[in-house]
PDB file of N, CA, C and O in Angstrom, chain B, residues numbered from 101:
ATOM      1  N   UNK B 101      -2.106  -6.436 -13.499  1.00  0.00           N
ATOM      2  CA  UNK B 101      -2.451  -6.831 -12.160  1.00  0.00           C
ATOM      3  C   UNK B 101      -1.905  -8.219 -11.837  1.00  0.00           C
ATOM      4  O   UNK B 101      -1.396  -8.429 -10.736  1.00  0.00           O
ATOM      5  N   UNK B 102      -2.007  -9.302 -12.892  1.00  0.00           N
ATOM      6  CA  UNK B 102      -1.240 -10.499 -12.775  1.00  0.00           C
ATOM      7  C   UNK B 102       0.417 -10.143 -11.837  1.00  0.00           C
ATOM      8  O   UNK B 102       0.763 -10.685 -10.787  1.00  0.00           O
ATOM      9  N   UNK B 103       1.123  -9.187 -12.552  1.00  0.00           N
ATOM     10  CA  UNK B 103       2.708  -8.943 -12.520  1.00  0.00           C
ATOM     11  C   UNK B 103       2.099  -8.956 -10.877  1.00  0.00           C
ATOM     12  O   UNK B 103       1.930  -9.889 -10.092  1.00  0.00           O
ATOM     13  N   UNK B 104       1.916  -7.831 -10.787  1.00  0.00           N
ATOM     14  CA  UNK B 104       1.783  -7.345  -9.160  1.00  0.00           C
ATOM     15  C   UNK B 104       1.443  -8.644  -8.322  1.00  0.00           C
ATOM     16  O   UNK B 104       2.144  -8.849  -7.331  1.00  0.00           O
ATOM     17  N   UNK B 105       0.466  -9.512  -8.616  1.00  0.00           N
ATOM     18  CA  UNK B 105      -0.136 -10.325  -7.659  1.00  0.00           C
ATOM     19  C   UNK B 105       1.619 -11.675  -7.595  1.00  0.00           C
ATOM     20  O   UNK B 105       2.095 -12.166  -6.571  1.00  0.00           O
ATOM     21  N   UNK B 106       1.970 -11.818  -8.611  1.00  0.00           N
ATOM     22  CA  UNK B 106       3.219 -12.457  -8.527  1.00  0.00           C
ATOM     23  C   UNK B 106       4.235 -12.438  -8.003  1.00  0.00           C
ATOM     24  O   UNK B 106       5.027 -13.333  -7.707  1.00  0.00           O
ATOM     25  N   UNK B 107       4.240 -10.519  -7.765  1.00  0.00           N
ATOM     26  CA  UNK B 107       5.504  -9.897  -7.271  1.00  0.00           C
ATOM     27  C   UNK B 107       5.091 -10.128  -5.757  1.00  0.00           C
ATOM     28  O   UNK B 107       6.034  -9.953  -4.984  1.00  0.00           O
ATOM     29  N   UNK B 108       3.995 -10.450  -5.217  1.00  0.00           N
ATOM     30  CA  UNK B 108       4.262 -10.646  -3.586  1.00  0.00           C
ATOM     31  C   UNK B 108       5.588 -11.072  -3.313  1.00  0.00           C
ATOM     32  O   UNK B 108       6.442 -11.839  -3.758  1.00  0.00           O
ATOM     33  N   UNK B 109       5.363 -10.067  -2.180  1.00  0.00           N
ATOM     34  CA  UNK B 109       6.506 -11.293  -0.664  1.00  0.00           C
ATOM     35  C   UNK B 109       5.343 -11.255   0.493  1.00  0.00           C
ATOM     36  O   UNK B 109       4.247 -10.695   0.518  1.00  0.00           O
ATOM     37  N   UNK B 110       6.051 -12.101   1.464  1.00  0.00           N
ATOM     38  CA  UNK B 110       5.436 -12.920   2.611  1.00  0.00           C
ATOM     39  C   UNK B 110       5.088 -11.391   3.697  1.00  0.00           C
ATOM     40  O   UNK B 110       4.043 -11.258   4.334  1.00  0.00           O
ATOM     41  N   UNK B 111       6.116 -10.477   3.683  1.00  0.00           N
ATOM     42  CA  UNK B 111       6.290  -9.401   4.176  1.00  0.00           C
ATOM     43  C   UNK B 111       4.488  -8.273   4.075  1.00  0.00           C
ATOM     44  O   UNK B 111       3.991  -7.675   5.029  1.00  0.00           O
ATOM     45  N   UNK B 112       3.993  -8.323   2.816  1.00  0.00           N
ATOM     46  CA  UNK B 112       3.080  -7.274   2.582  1.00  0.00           C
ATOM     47  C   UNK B 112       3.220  -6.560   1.456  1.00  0.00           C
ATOM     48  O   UNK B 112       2.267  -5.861   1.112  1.00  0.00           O
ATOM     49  N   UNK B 113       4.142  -6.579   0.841  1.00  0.00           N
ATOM     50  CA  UNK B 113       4.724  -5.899   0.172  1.00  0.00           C
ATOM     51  C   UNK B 113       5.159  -6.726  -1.911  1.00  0.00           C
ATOM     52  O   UNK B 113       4.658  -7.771  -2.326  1.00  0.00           O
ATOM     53  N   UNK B 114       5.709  -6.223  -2.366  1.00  0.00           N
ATOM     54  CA  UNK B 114       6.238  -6.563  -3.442  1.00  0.00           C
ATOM     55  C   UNK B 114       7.001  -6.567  -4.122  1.00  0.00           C
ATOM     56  O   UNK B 114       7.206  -5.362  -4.268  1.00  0.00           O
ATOM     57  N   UNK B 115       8.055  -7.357  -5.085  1.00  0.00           N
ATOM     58  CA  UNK B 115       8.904  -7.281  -5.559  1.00  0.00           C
ATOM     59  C   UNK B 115       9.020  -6.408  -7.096  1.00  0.00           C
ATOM     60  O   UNK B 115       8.470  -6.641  -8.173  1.00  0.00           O
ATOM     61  N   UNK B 116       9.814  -5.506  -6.758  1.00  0.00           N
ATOM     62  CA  UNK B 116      10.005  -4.519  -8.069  1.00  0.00           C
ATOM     63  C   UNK B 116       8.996  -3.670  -8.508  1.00  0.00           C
ATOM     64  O   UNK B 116       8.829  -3.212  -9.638  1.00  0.00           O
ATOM     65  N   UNK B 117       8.329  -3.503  -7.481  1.00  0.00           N
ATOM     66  CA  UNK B 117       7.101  -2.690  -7.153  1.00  0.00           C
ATOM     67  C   UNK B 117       7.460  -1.703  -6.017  1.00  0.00           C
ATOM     68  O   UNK B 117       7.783  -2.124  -4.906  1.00  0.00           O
ATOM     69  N   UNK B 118       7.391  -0.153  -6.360  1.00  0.00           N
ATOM     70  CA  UNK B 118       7.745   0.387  -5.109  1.00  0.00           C
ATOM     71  C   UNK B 118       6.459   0.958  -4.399  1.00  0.00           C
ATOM     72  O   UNK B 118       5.485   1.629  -4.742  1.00  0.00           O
ATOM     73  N   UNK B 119       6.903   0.398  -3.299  1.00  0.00           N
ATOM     74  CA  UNK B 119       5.693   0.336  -1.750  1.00  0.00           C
ATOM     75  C   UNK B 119       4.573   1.413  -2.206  1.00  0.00           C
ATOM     76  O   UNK B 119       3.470   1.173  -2.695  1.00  0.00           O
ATOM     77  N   UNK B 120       5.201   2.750  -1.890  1.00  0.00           N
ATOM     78  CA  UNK B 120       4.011   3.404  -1.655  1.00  0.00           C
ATOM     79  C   UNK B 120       3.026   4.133  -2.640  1.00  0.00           C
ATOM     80  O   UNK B 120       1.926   4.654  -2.457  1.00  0.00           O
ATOM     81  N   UNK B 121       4.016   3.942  -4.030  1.00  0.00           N
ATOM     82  CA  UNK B 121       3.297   4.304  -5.245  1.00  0.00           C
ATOM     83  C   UNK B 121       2.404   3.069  -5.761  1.00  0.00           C
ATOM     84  O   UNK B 121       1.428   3.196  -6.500  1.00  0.00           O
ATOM     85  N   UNK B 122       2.884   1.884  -5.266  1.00  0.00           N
ATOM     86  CA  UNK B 122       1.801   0.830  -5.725  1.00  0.00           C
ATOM     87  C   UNK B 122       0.616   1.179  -4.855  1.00  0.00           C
ATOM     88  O   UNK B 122      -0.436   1.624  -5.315  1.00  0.00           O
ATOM     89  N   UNK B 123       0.847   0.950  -3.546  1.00  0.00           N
ATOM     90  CA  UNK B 123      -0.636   1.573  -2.755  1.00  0.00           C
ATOM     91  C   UNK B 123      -1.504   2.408  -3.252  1.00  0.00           C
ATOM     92  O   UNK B 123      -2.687   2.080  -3.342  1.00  0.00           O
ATOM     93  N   UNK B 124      -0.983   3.833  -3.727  1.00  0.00           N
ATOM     94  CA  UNK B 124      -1.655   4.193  -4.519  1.00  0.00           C
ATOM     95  C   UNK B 124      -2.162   4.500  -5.273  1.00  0.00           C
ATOM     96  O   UNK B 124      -2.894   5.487  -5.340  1.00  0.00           O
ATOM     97  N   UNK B 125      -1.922   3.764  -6.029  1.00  0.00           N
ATOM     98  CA  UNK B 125      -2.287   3.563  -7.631  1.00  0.00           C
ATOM     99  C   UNK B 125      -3.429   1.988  -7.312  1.00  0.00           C
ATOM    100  O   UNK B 125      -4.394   1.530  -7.924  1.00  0.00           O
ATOM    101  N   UNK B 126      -3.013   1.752  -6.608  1.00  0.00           N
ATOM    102  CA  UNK B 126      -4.165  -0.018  -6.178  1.00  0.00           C
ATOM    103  C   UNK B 126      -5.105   0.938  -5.396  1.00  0.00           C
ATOM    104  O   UNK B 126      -6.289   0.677  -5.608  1.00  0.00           O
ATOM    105  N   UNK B 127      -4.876   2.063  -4.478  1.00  0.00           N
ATOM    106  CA  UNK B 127      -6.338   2.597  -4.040  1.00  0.00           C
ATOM    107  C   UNK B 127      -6.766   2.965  -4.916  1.00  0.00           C
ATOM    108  O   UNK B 127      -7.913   2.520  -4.905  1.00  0.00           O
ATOM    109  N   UNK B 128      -6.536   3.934  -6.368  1.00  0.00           N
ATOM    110  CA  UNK B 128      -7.220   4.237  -7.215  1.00  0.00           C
ATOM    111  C   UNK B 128      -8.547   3.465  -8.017  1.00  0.00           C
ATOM    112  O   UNK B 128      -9.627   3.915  -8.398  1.00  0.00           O
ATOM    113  N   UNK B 129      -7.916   2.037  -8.087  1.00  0.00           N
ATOM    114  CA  UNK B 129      -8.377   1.297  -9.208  1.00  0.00           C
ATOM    115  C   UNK B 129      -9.698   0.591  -8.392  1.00  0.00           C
ATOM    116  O   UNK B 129      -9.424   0.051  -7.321  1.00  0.00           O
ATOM    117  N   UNK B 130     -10.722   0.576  -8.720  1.00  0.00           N
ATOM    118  CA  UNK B 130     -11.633  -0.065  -8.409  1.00  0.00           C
ATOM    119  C   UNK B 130     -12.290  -1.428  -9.033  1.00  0.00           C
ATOM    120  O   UNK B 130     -13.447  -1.554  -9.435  1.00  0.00           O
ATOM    121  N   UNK B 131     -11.386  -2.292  -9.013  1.00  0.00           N
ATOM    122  CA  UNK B 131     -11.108  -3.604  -8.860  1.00  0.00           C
ATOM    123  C   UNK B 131     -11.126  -4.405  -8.088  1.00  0.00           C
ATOM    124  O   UNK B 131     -10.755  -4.211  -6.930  1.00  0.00           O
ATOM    125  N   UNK B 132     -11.643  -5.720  -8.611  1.00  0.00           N
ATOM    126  CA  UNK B 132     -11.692  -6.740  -7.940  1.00  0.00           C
ATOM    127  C   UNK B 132     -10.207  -7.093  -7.397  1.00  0.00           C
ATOM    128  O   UNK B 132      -9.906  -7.309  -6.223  1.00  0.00           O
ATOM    129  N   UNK B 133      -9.453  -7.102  -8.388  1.00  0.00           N
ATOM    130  CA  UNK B 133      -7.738  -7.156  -8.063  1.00  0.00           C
ATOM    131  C   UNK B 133      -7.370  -6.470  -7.440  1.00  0.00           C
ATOM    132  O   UNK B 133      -6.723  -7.113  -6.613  1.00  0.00           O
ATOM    133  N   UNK B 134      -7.312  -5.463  -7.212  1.00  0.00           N
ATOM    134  CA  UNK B 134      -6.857  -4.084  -6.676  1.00  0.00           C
ATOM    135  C   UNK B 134      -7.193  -4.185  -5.047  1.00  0.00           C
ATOM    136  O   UNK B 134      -6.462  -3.911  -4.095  1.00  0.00           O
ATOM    137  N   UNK B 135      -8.308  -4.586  -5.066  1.00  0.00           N
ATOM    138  CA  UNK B 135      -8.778  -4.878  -3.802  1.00  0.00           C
ATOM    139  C   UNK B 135      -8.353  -5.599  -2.874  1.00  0.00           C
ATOM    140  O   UNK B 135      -8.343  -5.322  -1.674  1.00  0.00           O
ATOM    141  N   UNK B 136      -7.722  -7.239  -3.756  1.00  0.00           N
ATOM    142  CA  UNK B 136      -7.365  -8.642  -3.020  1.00  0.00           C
ATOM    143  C   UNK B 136      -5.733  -7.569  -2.607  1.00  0.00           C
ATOM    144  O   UNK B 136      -5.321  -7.508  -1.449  1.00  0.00           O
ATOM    145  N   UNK B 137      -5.107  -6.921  -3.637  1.00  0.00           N
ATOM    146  CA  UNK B 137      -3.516  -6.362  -3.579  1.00  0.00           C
ATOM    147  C   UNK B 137      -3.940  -5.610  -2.068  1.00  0.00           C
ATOM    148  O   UNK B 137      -3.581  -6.201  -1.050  1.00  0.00           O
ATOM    149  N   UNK B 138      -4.524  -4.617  -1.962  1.00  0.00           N
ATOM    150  CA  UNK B 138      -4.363  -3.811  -0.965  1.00  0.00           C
ATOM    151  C   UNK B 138      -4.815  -5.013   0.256  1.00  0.00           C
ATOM    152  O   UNK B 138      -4.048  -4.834   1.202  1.00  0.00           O
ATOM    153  N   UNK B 139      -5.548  -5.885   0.492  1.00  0.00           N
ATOM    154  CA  UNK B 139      -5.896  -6.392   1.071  1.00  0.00           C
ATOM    155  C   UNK B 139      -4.658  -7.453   1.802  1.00  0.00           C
ATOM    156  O   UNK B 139      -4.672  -7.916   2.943  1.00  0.00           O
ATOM    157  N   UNK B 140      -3.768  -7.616   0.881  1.00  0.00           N
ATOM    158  CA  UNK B 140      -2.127  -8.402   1.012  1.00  0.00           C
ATOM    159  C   UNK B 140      -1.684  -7.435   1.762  1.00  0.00           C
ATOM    160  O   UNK B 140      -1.300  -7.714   2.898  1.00  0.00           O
ATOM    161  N   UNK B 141      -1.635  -5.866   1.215  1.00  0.00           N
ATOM    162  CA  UNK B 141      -0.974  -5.202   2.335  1.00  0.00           C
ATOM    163  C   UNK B 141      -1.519  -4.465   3.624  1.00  0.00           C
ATOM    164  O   UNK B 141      -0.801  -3.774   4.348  1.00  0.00           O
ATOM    165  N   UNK B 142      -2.463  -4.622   3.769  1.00  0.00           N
ATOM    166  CA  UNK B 142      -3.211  -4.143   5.144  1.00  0.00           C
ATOM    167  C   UNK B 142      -2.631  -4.361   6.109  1.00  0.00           C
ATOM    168  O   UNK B 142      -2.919  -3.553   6.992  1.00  0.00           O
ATOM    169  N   UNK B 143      -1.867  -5.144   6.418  1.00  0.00           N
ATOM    170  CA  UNK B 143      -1.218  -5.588   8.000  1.00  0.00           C
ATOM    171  C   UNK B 143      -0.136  -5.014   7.972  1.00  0.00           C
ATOM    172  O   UNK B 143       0.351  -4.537   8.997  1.00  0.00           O
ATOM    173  N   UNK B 144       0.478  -4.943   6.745  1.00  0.00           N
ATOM    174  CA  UNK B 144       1.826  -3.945   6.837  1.00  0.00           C
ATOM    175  C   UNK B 144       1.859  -2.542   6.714  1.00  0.00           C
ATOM    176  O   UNK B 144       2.807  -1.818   7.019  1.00  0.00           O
ATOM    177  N   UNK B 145       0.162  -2.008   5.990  1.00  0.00           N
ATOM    178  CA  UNK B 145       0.307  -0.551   5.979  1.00  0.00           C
ATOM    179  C   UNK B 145      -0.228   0.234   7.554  1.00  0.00           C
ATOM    180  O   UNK B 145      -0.018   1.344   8.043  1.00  0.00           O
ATOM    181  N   UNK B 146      -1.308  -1.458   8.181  1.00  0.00           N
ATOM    182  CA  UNK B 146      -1.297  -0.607  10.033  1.00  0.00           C
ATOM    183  C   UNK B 146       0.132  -0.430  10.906  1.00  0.00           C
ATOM    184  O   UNK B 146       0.615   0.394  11.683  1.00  0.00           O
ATOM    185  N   UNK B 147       0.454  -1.526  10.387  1.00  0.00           N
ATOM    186  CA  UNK B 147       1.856  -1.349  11.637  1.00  0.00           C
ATOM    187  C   UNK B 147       3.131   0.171  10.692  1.00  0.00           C
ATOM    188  O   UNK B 147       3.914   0.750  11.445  1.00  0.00           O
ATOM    189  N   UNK B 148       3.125   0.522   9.357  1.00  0.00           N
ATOM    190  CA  UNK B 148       4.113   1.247   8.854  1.00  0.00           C
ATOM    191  C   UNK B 148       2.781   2.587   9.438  1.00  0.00           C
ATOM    192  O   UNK B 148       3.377   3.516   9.983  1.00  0.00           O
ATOM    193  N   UNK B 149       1.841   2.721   9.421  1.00  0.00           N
ATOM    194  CA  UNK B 149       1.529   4.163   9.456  1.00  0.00           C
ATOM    195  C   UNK B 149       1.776   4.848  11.144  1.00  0.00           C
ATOM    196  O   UNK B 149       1.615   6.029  11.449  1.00  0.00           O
ATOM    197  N   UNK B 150       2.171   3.806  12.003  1.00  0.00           N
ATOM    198  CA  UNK B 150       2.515   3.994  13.501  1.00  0.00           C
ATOM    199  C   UNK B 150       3.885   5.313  13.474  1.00  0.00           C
ATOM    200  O   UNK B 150       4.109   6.297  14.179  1.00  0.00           O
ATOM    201  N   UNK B 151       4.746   4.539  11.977  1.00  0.00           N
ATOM    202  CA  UNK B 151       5.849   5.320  11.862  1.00  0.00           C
ATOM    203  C   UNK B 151       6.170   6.634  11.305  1.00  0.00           C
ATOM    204  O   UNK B 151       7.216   7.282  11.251  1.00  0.00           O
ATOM    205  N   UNK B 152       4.832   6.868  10.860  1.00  0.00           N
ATOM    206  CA  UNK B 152       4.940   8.827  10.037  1.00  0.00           C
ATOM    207  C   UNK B 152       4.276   9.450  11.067  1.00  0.00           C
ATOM    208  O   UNK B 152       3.168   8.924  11.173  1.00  0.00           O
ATOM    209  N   UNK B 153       4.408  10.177  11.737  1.00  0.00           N
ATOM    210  CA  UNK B 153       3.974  11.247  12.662  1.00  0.00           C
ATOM    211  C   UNK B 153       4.183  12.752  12.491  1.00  0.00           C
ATOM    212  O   UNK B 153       3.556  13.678  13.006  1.00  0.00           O
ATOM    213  N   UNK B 154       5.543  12.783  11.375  1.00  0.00           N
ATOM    214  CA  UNK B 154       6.588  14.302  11.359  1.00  0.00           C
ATOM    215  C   UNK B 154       5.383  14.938  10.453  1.00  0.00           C
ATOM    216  O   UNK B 154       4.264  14.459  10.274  1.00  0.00           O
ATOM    217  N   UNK B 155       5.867  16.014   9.993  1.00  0.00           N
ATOM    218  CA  UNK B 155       5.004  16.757   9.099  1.00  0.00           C
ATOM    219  C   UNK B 155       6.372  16.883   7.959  1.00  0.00           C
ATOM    220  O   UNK B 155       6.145  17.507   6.923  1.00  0.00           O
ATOM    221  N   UNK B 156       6.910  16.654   8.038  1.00  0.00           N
ATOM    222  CA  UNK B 156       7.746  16.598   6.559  1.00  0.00           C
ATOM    223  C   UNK B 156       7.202  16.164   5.488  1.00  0.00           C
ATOM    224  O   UNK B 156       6.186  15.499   5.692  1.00  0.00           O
ATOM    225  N   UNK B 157       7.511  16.297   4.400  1.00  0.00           N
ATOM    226  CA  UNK B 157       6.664  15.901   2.939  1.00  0.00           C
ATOM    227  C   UNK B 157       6.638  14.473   2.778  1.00  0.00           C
ATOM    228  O   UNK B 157       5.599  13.847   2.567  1.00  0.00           O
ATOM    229  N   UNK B 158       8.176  13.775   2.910  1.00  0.00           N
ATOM    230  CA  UNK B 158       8.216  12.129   2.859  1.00  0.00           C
ATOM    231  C   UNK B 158       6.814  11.584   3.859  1.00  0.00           C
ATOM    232  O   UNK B 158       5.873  10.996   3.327  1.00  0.00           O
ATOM    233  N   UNK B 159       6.844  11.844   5.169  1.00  0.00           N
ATOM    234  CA  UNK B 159       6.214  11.836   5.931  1.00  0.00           C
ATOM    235  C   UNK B 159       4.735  11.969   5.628  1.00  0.00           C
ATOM    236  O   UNK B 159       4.097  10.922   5.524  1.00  0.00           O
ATOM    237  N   UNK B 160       4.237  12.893   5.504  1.00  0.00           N
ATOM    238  CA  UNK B 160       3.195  13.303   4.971  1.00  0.00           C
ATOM    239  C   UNK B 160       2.343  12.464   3.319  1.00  0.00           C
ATOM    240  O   UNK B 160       1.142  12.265   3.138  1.00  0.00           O
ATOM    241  N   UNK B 161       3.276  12.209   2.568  1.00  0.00           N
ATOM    242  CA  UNK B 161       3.370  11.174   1.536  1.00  0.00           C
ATOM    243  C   UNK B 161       3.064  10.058   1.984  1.00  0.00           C
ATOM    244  O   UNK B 161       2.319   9.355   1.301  1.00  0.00           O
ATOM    245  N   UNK B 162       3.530   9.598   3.204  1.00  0.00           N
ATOM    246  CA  UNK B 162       3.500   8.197   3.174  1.00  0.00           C
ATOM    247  C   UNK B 162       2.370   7.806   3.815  1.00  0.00           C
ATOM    248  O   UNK B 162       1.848   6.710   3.610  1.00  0.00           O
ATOM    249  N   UNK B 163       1.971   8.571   4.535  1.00  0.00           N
ATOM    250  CA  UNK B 163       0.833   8.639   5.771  1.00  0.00           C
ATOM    251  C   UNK B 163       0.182   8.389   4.986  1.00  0.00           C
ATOM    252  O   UNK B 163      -0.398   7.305   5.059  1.00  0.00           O
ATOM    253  N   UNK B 164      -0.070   9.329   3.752  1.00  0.00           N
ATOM    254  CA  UNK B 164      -1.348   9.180   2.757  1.00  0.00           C
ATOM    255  C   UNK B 164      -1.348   8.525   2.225  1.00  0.00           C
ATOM    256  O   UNK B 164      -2.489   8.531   1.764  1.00  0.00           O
ATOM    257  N   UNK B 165      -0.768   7.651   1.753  1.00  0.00           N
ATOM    258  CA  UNK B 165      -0.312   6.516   0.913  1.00  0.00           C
ATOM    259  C   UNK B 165      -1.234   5.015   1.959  1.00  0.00           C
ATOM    260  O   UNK B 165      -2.152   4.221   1.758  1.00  0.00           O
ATOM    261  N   UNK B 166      -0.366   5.314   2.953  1.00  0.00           N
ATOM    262  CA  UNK B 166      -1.182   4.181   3.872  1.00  0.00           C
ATOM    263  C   UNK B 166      -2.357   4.372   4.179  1.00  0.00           C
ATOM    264  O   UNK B 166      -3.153   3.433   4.218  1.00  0.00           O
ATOM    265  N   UNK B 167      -2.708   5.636   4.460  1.00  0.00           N
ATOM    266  CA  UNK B 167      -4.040   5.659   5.205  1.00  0.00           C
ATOM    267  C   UNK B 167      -5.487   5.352   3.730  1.00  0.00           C
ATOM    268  O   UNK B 167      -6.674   5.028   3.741  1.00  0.00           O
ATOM    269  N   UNK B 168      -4.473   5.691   2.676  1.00  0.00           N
ATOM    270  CA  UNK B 168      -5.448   5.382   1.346  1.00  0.00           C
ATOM    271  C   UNK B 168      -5.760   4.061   1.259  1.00  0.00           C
ATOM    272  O   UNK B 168      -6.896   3.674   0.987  1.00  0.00           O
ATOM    273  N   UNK B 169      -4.604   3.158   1.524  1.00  0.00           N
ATOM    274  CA  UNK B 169      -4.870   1.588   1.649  1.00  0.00           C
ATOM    275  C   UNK B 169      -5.661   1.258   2.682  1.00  0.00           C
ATOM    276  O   UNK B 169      -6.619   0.559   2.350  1.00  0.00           O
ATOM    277  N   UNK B 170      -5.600   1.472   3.592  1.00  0.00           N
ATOM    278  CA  UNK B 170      -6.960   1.201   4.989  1.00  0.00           C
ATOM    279  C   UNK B 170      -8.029   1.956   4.815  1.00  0.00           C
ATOM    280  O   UNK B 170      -8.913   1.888   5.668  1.00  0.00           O
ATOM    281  N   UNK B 171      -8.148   2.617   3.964  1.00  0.00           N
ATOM    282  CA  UNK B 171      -9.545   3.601   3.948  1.00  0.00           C
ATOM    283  C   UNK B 171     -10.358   2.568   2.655  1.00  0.00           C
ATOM    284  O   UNK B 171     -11.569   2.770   2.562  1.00  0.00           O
ATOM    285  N   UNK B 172      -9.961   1.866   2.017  1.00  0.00           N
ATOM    286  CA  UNK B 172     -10.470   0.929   1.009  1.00  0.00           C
ATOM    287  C   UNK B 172     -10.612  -0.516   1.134  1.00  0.00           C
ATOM    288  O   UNK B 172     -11.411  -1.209   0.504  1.00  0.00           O
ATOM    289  N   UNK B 173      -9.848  -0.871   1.920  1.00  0.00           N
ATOM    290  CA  UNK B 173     -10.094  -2.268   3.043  1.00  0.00           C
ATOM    291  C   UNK B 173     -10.973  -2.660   3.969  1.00  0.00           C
ATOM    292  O   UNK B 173     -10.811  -3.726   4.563  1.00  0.00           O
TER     293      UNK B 173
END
């Protein structure tokens, strides 16, 4: 959890961490850490979930991915 909290950027997001599998794997964990992480990305997972609407699988993936991070925030 250290790595992750290091790997921020200013963005929401993280370095060498990919986006939407970290989300959820940080919604999983019921942590104090896990919590502050998703909490870094909350502003970026409201404004990215504006952008999945399709029903395609990527789509559908990602929605859930985000909506897992705001459902724990």
């Amino acid at each position: 959890m250290n790595k992750i909290r290091k790997a921020r950027t200013n963005d929401g997001k993280w370095h060498s961490y990919p986006f939407y599998y970290t989300l959820l794997m940080l919604s999983e964990l019921k942590t104090p850490l896990a919590h502050a992480e998703l909490k870094h990305a909350n502003k970026t997972a409201e404004k990215l979930l504006q952008r999945y609407r399709g029903d395609d699988r990527t789509s559908r993936f990602r929605k859930f991915a985000l909506e897992a991070t705001l459902n724990v925030t």
